[in-house]
HTML snippet that shows the backbone in 3Dmol.js (N, CA, C, O; Angstrom):
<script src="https://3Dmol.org/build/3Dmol-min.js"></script>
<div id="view" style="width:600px;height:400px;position:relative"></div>
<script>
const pdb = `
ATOM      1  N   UNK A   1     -44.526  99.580  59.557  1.00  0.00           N
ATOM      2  CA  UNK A   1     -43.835  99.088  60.727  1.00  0.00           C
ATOM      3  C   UNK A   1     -44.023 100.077  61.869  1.00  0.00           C
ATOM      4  O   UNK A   1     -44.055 101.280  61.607  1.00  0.00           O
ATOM      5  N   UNK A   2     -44.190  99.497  63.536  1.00  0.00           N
ATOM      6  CA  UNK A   2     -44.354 100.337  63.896  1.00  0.00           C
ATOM      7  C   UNK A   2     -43.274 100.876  64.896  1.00  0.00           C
ATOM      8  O   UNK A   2     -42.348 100.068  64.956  1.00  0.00           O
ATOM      9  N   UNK A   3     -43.104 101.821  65.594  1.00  0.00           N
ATOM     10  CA  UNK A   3     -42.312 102.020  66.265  1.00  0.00           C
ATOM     11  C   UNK A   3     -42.572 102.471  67.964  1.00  0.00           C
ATOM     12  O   UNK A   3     -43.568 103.165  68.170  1.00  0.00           O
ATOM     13  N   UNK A   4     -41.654 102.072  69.236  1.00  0.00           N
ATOM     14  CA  UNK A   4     -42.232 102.269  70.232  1.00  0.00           C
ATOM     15  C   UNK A   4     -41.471 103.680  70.723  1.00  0.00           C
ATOM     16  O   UNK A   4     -40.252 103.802  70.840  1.00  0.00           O
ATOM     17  N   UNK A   5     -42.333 104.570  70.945  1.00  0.00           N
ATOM     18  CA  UNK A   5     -42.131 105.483  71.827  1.00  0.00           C
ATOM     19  C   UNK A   5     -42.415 105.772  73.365  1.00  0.00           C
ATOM     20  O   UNK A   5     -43.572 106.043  73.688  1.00  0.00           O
ATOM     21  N   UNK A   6     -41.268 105.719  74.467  1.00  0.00           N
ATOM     22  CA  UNK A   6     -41.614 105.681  75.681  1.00  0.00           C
ATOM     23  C   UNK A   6     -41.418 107.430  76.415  1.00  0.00           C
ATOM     24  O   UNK A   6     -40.704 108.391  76.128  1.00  0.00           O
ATOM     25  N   UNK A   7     -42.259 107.215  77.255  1.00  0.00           N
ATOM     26  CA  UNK A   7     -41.727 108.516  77.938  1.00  0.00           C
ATOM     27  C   UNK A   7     -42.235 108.253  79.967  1.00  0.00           C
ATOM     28  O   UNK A   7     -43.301 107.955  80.506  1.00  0.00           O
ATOM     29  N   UNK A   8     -40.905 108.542  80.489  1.00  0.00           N
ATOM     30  CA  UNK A   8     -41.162 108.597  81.956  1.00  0.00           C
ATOM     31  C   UNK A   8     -42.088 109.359  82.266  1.00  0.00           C
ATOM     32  O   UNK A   8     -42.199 110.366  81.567  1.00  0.00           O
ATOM     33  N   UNK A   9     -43.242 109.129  83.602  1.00  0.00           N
ATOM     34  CA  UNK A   9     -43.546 110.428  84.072  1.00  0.00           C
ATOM     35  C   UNK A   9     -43.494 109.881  85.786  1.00  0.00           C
ATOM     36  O   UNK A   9     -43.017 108.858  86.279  1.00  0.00           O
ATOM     37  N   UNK A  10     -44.353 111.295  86.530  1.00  0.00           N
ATOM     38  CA  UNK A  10     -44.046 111.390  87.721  1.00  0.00           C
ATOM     39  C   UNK A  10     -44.848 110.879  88.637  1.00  0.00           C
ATOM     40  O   UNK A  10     -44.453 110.441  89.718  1.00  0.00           O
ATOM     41  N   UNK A  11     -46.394 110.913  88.138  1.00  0.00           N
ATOM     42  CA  UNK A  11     -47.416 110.213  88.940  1.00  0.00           C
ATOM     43  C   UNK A  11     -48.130 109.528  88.036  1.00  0.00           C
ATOM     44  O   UNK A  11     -48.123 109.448  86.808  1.00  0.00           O
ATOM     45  N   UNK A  12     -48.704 109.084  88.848  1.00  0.00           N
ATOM     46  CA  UNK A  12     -49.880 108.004  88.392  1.00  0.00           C
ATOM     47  C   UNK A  12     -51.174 108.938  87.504  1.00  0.00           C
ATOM     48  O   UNK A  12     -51.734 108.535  86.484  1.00  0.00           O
ATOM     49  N   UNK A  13     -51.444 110.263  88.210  1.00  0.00           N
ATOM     50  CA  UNK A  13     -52.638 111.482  87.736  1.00  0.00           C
ATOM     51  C   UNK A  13     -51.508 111.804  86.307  1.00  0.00           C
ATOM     52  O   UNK A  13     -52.354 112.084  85.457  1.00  0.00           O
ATOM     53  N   UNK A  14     -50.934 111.852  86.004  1.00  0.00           N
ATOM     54  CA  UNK A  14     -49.490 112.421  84.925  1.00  0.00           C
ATOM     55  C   UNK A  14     -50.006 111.147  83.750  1.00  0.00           C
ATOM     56  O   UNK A  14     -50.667 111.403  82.744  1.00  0.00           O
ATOM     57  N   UNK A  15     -49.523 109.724  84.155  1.00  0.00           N
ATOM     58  CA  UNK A  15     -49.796 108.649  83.229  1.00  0.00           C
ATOM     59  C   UNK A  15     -51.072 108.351  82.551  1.00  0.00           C
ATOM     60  O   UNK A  15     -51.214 107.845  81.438  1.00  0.00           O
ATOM     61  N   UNK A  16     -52.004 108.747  83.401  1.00  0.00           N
ATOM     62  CA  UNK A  16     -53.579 108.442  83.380  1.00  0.00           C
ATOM     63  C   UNK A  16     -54.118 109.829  82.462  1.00  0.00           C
ATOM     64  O   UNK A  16     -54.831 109.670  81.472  1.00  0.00           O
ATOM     65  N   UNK A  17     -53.685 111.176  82.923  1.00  0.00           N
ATOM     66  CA  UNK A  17     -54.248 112.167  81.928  1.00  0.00           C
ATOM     67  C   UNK A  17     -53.437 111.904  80.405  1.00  0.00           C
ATOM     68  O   UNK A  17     -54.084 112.251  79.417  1.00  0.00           O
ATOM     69  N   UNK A  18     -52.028 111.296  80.159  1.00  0.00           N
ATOM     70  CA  UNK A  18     -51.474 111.438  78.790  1.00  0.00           C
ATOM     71  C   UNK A  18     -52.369 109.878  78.296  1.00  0.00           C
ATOM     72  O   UNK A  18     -52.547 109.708  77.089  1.00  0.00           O
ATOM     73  N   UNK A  19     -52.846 108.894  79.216  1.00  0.00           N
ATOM     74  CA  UNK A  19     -53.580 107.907  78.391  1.00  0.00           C
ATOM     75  C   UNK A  19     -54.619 108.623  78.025  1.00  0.00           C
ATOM     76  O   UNK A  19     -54.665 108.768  76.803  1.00  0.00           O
ATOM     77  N   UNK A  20     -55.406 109.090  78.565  1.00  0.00           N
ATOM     78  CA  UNK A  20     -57.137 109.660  77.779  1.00  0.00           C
ATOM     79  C   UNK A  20     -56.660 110.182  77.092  1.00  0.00           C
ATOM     80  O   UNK A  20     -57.456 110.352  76.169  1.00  0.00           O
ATOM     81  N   UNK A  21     -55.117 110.935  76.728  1.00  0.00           N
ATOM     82  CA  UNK A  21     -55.641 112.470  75.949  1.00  0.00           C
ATOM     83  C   UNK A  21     -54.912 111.164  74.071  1.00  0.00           C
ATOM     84  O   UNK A  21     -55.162 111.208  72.866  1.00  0.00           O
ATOM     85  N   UNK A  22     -53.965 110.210  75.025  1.00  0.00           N
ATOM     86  CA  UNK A  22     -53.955 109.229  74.045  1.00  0.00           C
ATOM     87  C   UNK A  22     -54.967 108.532  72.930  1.00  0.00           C
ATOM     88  O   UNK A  22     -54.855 108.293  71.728  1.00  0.00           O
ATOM     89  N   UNK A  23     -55.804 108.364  73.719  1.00  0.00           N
ATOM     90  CA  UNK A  23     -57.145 107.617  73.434  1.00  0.00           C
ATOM     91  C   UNK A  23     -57.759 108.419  72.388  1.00  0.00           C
ATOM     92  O   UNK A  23     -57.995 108.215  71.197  1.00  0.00           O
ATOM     93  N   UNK A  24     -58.033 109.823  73.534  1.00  0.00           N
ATOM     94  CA  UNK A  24     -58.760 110.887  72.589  1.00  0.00           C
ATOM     95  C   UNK A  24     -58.222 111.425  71.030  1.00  0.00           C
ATOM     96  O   UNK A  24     -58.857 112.214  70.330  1.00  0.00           O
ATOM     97  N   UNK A  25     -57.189 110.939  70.746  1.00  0.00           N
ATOM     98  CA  UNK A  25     -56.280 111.335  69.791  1.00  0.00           C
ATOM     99  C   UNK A  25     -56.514 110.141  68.754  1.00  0.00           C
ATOM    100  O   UNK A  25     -56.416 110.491  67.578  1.00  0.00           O
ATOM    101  N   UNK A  26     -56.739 109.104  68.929  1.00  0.00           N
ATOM    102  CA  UNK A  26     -57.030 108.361  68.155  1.00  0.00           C
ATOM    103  C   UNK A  26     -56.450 106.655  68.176  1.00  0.00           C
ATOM    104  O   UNK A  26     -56.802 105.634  67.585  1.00  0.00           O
ATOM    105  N   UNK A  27     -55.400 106.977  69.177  1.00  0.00           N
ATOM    106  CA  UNK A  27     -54.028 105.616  69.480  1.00  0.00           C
ATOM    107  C   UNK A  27     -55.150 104.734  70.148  1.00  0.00           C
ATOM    108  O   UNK A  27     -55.801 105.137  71.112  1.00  0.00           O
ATOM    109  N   UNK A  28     -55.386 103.083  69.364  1.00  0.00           N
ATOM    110  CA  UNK A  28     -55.753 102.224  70.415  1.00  0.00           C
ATOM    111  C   UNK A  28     -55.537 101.951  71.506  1.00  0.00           C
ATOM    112  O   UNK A  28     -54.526 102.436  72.013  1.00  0.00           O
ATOM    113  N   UNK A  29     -56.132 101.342  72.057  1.00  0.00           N
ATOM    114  CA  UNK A  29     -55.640 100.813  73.754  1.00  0.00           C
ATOM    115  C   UNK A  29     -54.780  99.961  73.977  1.00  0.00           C
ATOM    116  O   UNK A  29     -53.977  99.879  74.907  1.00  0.00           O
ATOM    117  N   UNK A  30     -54.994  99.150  72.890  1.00  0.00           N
ATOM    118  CA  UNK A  30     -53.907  97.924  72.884  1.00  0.00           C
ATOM    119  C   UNK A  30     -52.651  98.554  72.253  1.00  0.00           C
ATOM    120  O   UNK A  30     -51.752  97.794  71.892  1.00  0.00           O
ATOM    121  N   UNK A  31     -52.520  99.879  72.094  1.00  0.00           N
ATOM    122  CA  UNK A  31     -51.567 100.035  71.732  1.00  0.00           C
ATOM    123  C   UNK A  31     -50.741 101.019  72.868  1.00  0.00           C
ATOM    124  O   UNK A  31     -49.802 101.656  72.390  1.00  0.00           O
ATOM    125  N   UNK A  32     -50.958 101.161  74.042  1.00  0.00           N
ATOM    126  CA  UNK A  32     -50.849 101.850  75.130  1.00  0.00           C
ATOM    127  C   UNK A  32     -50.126 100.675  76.519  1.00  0.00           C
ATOM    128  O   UNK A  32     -50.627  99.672  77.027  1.00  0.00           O
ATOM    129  N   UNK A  33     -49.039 101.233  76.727  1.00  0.00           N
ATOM    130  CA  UNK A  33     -48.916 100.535  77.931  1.00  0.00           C
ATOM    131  C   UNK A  33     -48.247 101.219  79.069  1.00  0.00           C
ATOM    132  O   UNK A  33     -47.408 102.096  78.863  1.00  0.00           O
ATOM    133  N   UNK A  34     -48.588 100.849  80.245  1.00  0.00           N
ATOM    134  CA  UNK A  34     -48.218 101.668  81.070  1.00  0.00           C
ATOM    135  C   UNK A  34     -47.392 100.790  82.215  1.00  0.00           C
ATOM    136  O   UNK A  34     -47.865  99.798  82.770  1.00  0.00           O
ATOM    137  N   UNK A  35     -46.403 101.200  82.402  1.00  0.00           N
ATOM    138  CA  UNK A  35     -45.457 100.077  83.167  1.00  0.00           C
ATOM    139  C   UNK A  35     -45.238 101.351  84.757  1.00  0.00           C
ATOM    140  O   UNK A  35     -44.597 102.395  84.882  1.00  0.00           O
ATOM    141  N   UNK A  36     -46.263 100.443  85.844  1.00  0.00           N
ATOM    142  CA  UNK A  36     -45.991 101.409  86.612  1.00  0.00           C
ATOM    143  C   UNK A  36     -44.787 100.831  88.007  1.00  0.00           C
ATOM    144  O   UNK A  36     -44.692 101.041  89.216  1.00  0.00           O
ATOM    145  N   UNK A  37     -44.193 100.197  87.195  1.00  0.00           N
ATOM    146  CA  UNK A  37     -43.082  99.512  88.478  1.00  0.00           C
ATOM    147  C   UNK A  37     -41.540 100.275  87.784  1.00  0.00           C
ATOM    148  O   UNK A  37     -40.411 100.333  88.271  1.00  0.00           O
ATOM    149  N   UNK A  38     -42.049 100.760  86.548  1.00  0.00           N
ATOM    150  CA  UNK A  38     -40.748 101.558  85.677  1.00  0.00           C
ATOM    151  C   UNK A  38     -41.154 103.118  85.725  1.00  0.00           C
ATOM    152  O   UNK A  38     -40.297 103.975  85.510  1.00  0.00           O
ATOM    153  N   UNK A  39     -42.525 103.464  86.022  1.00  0.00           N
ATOM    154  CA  UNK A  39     -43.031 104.676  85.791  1.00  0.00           C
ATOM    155  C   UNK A  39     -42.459 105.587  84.085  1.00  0.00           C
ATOM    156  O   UNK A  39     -41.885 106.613  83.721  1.00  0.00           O
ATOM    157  N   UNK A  40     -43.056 104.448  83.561  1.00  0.00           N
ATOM    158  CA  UNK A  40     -43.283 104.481  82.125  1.00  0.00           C
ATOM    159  C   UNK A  40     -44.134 104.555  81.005  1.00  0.00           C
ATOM    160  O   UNK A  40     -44.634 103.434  80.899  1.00  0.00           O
ATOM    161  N   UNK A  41     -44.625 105.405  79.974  1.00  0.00           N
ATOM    162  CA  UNK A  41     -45.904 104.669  79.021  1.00  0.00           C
ATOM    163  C   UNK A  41     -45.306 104.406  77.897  1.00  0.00           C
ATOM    164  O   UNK A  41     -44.305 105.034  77.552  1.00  0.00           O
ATOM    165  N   UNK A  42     -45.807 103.501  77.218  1.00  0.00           N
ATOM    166  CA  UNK A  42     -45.253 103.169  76.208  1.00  0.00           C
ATOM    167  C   UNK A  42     -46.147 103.114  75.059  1.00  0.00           C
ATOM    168  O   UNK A  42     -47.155 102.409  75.079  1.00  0.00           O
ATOM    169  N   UNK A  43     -45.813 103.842  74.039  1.00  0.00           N
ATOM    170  CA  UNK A  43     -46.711 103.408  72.752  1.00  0.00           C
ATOM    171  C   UNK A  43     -46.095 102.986  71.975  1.00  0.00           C
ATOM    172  O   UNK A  43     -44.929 103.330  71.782  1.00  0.00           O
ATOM    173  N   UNK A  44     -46.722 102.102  71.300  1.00  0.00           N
ATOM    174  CA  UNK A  44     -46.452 101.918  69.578  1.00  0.00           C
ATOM    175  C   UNK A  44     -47.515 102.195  68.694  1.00  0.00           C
ATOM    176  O   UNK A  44     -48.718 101.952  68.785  1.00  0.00           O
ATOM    177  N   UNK A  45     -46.627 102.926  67.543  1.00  0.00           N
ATOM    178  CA  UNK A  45     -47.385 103.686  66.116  1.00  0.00           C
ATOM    179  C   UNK A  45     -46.853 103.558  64.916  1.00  0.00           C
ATOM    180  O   UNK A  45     -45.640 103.366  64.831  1.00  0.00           O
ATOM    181  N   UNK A  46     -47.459 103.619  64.042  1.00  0.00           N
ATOM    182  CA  UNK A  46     -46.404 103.656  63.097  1.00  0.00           C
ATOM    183  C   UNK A  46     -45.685 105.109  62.964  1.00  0.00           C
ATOM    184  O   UNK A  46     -46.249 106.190  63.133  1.00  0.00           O
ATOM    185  N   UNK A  47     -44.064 104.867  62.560  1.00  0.00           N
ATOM    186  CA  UNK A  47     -43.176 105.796  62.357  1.00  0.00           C
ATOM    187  C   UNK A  47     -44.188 107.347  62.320  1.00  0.00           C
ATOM    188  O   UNK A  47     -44.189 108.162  63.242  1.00  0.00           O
ATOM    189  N   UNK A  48     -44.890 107.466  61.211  1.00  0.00           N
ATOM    190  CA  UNK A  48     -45.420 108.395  60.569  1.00  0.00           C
ATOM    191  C   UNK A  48     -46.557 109.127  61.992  1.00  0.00           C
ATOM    192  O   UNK A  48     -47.010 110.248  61.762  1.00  0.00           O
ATOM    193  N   UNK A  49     -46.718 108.843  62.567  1.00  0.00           N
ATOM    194  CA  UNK A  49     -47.419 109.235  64.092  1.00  0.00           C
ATOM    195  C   UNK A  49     -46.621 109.145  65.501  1.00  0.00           C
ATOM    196  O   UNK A  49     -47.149 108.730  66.532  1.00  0.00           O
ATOM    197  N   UNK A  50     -44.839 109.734  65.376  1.00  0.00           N
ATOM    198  CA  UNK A  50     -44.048 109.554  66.237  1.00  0.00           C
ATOM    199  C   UNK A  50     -44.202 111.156  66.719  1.00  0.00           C
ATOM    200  O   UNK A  50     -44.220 111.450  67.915  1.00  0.00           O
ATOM    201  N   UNK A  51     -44.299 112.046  65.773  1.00  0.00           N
ATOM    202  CA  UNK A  51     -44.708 113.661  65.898  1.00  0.00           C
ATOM    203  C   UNK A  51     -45.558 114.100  67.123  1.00  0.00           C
ATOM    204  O   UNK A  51     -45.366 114.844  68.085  1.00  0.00           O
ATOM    205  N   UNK A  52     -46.658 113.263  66.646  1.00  0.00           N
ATOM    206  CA  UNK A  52     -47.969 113.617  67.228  1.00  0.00           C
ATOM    207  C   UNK A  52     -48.036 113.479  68.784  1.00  0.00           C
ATOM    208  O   UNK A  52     -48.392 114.343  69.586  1.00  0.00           O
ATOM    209  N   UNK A  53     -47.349 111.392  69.193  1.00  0.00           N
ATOM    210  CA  UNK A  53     -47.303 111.365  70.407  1.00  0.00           C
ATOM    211  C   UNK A  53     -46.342 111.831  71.200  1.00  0.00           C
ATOM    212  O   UNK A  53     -46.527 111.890  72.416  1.00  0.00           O
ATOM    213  N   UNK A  54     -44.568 112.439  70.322  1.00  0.00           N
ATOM    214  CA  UNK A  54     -44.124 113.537  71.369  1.00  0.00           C
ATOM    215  C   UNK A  54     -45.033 114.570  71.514  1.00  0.00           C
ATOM    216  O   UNK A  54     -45.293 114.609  72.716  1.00  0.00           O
ATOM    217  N   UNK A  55     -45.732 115.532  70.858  1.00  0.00           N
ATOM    218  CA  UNK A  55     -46.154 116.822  71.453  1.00  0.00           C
ATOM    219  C   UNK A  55     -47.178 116.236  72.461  1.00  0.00           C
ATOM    220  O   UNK A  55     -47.205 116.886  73.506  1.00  0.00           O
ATOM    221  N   UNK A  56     -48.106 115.082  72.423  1.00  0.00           N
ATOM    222  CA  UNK A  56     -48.904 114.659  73.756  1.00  0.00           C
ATOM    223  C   UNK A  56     -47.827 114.267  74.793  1.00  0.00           C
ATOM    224  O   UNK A  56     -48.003 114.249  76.011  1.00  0.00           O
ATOM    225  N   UNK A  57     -46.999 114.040  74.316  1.00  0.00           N
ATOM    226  CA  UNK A  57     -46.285 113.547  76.195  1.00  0.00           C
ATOM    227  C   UNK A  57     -45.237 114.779  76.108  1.00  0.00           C
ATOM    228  O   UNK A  57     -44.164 114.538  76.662  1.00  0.00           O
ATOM    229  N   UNK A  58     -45.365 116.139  75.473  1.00  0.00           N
ATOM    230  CA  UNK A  58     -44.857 117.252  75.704  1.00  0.00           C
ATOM    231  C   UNK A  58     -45.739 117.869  76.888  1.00  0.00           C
ATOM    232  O   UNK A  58     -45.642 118.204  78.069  1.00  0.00           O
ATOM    233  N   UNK A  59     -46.741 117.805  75.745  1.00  0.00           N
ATOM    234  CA  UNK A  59     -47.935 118.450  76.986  1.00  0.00           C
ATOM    235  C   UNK A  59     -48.475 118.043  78.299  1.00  0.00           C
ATOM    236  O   UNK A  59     -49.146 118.531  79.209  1.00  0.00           O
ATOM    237  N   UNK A  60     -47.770 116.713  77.938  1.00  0.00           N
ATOM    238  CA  UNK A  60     -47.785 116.451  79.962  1.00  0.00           C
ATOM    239  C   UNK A  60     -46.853 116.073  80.592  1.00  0.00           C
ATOM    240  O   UNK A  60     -46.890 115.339  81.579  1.00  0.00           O
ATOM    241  N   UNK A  61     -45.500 116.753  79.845  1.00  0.00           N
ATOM    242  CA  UNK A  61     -44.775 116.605  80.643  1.00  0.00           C
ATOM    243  C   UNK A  61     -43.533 115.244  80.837  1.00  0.00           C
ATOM    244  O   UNK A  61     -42.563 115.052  81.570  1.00  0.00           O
ATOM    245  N   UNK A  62     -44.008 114.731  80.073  1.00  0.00           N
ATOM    246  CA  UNK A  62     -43.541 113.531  80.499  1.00  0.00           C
ATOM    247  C   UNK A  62     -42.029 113.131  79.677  1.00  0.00           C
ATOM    248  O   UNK A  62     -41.977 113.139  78.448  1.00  0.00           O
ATOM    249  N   UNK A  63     -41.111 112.867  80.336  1.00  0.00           N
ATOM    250  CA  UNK A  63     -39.713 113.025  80.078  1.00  0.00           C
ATOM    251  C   UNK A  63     -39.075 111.502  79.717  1.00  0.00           C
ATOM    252  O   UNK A  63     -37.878 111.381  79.456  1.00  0.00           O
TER     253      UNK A  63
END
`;
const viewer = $3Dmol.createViewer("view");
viewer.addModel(pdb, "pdb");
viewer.setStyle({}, {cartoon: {color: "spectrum"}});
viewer.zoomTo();
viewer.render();
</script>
């Protein structure tokens, strides 16, 4: 099952570097969303990969 993890950020350069580094990590695309009228990204993973995408949206910051 999977679970959604969101995290705010501040710009658009902020949302766009935590998607590649998303990508680069292994998370599909379709599993990426970016809500920029909420200034939000949103993933879903399963539970067991909730670790991984806080320390990527640690590393950028994103609250």
């Amino acid at each position: 099952m999977n679970t959604t993890i969101n995290g705010a950020y501040d710009n658009h350069d902020q949302a766009k570097n935590t998607w590649d580094d998303l990508i680069a990590s292994g998370i599909p695309r379709d599993n990426i969303f970016i809500d920029e009228e909420a200034k939000v990204l949103k993933v879903s993973v399963p539970k067991e990969a909730e670790r991984e995408i806080r320390e990527i949206f640690e590393r950028h910051k994103l609250h």
